[in-house]
C-alpha positions in Angstrom: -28.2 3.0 -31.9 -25.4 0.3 -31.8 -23.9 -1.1 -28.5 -20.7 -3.1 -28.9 -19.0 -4.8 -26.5 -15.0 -4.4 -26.6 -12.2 -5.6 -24.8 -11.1 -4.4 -21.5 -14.8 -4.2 -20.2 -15.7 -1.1 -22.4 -18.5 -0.9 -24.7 -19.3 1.4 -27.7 -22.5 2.9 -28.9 -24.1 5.6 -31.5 -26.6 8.2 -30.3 -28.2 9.8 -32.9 -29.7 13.5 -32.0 -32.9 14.3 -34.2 -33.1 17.8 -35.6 -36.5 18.3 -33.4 -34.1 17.7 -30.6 -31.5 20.0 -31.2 -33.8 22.5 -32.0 -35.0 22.1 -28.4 -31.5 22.6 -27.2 -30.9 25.2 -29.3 -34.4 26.8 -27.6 -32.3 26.0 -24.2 -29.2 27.7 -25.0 -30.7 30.7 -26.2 -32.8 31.1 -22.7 -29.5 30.3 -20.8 -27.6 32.9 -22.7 -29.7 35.7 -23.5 -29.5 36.1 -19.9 -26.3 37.6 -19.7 -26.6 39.6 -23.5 -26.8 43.2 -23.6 -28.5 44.4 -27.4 -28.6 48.2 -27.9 -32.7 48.8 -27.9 -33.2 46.1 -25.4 -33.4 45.6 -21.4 -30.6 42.6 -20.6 -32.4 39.4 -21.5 -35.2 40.7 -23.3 -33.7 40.4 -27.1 -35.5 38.5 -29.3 -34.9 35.4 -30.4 -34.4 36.8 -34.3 -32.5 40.3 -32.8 -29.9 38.0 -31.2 -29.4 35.6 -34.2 -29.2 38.4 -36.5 -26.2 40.1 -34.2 -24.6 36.8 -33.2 -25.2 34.3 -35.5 -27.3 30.7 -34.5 -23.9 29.4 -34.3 -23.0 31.2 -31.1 -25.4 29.0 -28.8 -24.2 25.5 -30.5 -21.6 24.8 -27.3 -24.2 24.7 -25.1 -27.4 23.3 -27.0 -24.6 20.1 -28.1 -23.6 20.2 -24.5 -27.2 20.0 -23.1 -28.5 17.5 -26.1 -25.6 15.1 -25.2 -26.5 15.5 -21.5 -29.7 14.6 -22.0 -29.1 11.9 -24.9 -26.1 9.8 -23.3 -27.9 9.4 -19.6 -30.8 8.3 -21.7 -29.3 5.7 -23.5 -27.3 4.5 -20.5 -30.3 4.2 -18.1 -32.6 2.2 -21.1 -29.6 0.1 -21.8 -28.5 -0.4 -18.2 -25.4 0.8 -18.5 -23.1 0.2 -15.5 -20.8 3.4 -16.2 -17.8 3.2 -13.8 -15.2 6.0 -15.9 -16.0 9.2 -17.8 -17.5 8.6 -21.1 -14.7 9.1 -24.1 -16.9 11.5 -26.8 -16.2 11.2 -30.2 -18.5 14.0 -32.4 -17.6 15.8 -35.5 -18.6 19.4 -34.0 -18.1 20.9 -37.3 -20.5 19.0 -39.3 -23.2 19.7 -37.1 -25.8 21.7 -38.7 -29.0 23.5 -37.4 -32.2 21.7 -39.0 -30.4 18.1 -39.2 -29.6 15.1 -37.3 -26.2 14.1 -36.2 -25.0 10.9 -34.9 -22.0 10.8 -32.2 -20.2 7.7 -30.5 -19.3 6.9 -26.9 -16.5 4.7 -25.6 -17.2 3.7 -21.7 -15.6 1.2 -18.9 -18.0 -0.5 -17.8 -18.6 -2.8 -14.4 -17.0 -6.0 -16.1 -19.2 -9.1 -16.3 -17.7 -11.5 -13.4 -17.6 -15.0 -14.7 -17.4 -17.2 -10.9 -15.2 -19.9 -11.0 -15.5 -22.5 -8.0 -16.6 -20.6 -4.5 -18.3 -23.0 -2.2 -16.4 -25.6 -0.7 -12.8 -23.5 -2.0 -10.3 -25.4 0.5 -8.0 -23.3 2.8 -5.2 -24.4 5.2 -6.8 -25.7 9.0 -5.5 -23.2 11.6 -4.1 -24.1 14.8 -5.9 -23.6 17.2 -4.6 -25.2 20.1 -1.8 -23.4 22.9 1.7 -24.9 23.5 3.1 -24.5 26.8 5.9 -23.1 24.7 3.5 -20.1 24.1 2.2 -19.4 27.6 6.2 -19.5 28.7 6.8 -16.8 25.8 4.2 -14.8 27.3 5.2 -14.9 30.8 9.0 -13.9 29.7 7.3 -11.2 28.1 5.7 -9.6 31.6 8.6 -10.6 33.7 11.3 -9.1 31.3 8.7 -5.8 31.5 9.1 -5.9 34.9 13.1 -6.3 35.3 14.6 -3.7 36.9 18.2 -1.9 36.8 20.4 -2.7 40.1 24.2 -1.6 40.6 26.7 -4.5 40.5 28.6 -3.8 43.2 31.0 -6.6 42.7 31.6 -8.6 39.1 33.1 -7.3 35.6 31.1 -5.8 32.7 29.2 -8.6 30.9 26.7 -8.6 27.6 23.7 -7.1 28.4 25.1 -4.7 31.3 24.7 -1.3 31.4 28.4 0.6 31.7 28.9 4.5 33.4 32.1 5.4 31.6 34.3 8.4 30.7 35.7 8.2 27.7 38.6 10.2 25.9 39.8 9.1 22.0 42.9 10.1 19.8 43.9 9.5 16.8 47.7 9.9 16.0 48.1 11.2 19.1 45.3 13.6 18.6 41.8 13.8 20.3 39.1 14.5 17.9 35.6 16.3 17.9 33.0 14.1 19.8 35.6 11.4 21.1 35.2 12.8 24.5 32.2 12.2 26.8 31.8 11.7 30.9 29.8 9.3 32.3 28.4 8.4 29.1 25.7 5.0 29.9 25.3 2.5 27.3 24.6 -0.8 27.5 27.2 -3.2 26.1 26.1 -4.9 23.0 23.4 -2.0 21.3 26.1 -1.6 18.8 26.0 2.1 19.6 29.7 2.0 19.1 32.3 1.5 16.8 33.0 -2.0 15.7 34.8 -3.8 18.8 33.9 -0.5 20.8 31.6 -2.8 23.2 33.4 -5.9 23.3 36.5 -4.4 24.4 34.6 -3.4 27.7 33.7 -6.8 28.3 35.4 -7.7 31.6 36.0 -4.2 32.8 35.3 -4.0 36.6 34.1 -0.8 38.6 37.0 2.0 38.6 39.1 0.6 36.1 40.7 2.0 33.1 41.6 1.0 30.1 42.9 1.9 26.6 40.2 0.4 23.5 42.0 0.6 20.1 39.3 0.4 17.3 39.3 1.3 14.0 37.0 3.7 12.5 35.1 2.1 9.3 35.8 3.1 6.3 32.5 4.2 5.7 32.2 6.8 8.7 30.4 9.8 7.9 33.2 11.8 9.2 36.1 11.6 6.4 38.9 12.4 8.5 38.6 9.7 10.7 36.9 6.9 8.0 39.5 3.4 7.9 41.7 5.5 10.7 42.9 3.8 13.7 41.9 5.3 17.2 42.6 4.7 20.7 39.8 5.9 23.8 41.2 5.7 27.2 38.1 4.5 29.1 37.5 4.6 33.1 34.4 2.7 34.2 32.1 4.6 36.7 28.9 2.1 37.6 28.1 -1.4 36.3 24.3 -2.2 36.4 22.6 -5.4 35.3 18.9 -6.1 34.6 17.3 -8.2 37.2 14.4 -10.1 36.0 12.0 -10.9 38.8 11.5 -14.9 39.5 7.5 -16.0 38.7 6.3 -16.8 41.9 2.6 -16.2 43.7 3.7 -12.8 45.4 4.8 -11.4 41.7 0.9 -12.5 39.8 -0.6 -10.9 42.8 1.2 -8.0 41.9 0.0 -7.7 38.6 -3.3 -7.1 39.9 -5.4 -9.5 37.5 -9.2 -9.9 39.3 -9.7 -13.6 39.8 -5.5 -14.3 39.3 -4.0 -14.7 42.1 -1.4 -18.2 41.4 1.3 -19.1 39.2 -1.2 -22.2 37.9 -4.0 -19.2 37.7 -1.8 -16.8 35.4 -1.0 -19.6 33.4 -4.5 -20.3 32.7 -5.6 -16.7 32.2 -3.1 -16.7 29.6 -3.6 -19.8 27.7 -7.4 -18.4 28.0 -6.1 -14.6 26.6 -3.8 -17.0 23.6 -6.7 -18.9 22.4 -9.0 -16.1 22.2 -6.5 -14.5 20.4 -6.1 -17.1 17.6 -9.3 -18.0 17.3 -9.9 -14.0 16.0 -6.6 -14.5 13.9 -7.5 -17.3 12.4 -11.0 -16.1 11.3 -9.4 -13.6 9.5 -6.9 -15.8 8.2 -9.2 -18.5 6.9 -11.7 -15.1 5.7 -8.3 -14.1 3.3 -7.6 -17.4 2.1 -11.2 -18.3 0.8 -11.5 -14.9 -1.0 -8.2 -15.2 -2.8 -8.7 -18.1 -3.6 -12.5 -17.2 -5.0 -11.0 -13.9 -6.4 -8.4 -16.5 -8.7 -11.0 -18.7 -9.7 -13.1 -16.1 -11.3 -11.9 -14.6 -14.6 -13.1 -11.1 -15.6 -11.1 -7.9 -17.1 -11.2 -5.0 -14.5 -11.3 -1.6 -16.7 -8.5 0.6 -16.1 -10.2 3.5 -15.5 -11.5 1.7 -12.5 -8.2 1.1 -11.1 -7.4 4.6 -11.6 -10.4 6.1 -9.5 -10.0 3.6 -7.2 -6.7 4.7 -6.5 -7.5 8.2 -6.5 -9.7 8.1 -3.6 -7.2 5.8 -1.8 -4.3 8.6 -2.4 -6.9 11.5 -1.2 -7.6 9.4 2.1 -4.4 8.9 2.7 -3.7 12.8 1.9 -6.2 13.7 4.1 -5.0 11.6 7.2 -1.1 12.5 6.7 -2.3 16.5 6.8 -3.9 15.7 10.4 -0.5 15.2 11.5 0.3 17.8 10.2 2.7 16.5 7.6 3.3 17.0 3.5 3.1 14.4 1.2 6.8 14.3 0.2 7.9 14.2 4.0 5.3 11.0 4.5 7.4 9.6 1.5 10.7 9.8 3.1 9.4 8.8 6.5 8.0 5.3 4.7 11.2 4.9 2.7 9.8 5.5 -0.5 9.7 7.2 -4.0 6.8 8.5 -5.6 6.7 5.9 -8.2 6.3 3.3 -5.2 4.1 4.7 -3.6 1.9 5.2 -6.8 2.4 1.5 -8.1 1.8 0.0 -4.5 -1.7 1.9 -4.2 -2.3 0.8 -8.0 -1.8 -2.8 -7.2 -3.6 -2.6 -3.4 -6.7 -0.7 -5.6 -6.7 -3.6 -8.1 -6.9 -6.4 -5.4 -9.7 -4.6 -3.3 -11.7 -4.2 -6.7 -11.4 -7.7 -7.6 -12.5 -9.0 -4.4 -15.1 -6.6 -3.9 -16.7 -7.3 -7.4 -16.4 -11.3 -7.1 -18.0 -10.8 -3.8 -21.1 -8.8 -5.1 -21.1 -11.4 -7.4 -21.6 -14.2 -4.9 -23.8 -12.6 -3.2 -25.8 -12.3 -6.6 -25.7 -15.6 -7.5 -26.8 -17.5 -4.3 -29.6 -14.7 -4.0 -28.7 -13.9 -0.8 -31.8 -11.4 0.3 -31.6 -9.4 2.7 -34.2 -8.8 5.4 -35.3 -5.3 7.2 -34.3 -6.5 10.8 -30.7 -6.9 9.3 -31.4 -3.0 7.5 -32.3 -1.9 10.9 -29.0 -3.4 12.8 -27.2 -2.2 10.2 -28.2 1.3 10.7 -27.6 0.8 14.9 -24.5 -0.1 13.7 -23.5 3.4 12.0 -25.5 5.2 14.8 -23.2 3.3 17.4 -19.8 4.2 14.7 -20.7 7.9 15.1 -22.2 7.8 18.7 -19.4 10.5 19.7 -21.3 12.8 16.6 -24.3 12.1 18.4 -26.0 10.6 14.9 -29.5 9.8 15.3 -31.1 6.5 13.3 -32.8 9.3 11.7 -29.9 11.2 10.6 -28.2 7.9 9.6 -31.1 7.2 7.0 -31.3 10.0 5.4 -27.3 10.2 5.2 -26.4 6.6 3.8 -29.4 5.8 1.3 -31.3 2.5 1.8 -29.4 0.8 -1.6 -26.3 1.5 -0.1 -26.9 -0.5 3.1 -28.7 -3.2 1.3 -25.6 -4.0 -0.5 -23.3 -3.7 2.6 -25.2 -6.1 4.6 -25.6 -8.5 1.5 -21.9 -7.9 0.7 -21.1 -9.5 4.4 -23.1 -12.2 4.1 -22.3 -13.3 0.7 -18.0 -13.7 2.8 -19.9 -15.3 5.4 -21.3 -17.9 2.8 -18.1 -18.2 1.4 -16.2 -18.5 5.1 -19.6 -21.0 6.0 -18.9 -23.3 3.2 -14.4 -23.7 3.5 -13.0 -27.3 3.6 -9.7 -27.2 5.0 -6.5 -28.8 4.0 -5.1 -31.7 6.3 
């Protein structure tokens, strides 16, 4: 046998099948399909060995003895050698030279798990988050709840201004000549959503409660509707109701309304905010500083990721994705036109998104390899509380759990995290 190592993380071996072996897989065919031959003289499977040769020729079980001798010869080979097989083997065997009584030889092109070569990954330096909350922030935030809380009132008195809410009728011509859909009553828009044609809304602008007016505009050239596209028009408009958004002032009265247990002052809110801020970018900026080591680990290490990888990677993204988009009870080719995209982006962007989560994941494993980061039964046993508590509405048991996920796959999970928290441990940051 010869392994070769080739580009591309593949490697290359011979397997050579002894005569004694295919004889043994011949011996295996024949039991297989004897089972479904009918010979004249003979109850269905009970044909000799010589009766069905003679009829059918040794020939006839070859598919399935060279079938069953690879089987048994390649997942040999690869469990000896330690093989890390991540694609279907490529076959290469001269089918017709094989003869009963002698050896034959075949070869095997495989992807392989590449060999991960670490560049620097302790100490990698990311930018220092900031932490700290601006008053700027907290002032964002409590725009944020007071502008939730505005409410609509009718302006009695006053003109239309930007960001008012008009009642109108409205009636347009062209030439003369009204038009389909240029007539509406008490139609409510609120000047400056663009709803309108260009100049539509600022022509309003001004208008007081029960006047008229005529608003000459001029349909783009672009409009949908051909007739009217680059044509000028003319829409008599009467206002019906102004109304204006009222923002409430911050005050003590309005945080007691919001009904916030311990919250009860303008000085209180403020805190409870600043508190709420701070929290929040303190999760943020784990994450952050989390994404920025392992890019930056992922680019120090050099390996060659197979393509087949990629490929099956992205396979099982697609099928997840598939399965999720039939839940809401969509097709594929109407999720595409919902996300604004063509086939051919949507194939390249989960190509490139598989090739990224591979690399990381792989330069991971390998960190945790490296530092020899074990792995102790206590964090097993949370590990498993963990999936028990993920599928508590399933009502999983511990039990269940064990048997389901296999004790290899868990070990590597929990080794997997800590090997990021190593990396996360041991950042410097940039000043």
């Amino acid at each position: 046998m010869i392994i070769d190592k080739l580009s591309g993380s593949k490697v290359r071996f011979e397997v050579t099948v002894s005569k004694e072996l295919f004889e043994h897989a011949l011996d295996h065919a024949f039991e297989k399909v004897n089972k479904e031959v009918e010979i004249k003289g003979f109850r269905k499977g009970h044909a000799p060995r010589s009766v069905y040769e003679a009829k059918y020729g040794v020939e006839s079980l070859y598919d399935e003895a060279i079938n069953h001798a690879l089987q048994d010869t390649y997942f040999e080979v690869v469990s000896e050698n330690n093989i890390q097989v991540v694609a279907q083997p490529k076959i290469n065997l001269e089918v017709e030279k094989i003869k009963r009584g002698q050896d034959f030889t075949y070869e095997v092109v495989v992807a392989v798990k590449p060999e991960i070569i670490l560049g620097q990954y302790s100490g990698v330096a990311v930018s220092k988050p900031v932490l700290t909350v601006s008053e700027a922030e907290i002032d964002a935030e409590v725009s944020k709840e007071l502008d939730k809380n505005a409410e609509m009132t009718l302006k009695e008195d006053g003109v239309i201004a930007q960001g008012d809410t008009a009642v109108f009728d409205f009636s347009g011509s062209v030439d003369g000549v009204k038009f389909d859909g240029g007539t509406a009553e008490n139609h409510e828009m609120v000047i400056g959503s663009g709803q309108f044609i260009p100049g539509f809304e600022e022509q309003m602008i001004g208008l007081a409660t029960d006047q008229t007016k005529n608003v000459v505009v001029t349909f783009p050239e672009s409009y949908h509707e051909a007739s009217l596209a680059g044509k000028e028009a003319i829409f008599e408009v009467l206002v019906h109701e102004i109304k204006t958004r009222v923002v409430p002032a911050i005050d003590d009265s309005f945080v007691k309304e919001l009904n916030i247990e311990g919250v009860e002052t303008v000085a209180q809110y403020r805190e409870y905010l600043s508190n709420n801020l701070s929290a929040s970018k303190q999760e943020k900026s784990k994450n952050d500083v989390t994404n920025q080591a392992i890019q930056v680990v992922v680019e120090n290490a050099s390996f060659d990721l197979p393509e087949e990888m990629i490929q099956e990677e992205a396979s099982k993204m697609k099928e997840a994705t598939q399965r999720q988009i039939k839940q809401y009870g969509l097709d594929f080719n109407t999720y595409l036109q919902y996300m604004g995209k063509t086939v051919e982006q949507y194939e390249e962007e989960v190509a490139s998104e598989a090739t990224r989560n591979l690399r990381a994941q792989l330069v991971i494993e390998a960190v945790g390899k490296k530092e020899n980061l074990e792995v102790t039964n206590e964090e097993i046993e949370t590990k498993y509380l963990e999936i028990v508590e993920q599928y508590k509405a399933q009502n999983v048991t511990i039990e269940q759990a064990k048997v389901a996920i296999p004790l290899d796959a868990v070990k590597d999970e929990v080794r997997f995290r800590k090997a990021v928290e190593f990396i996360v441990e041991n950042v410097v940051y940039n000043e």
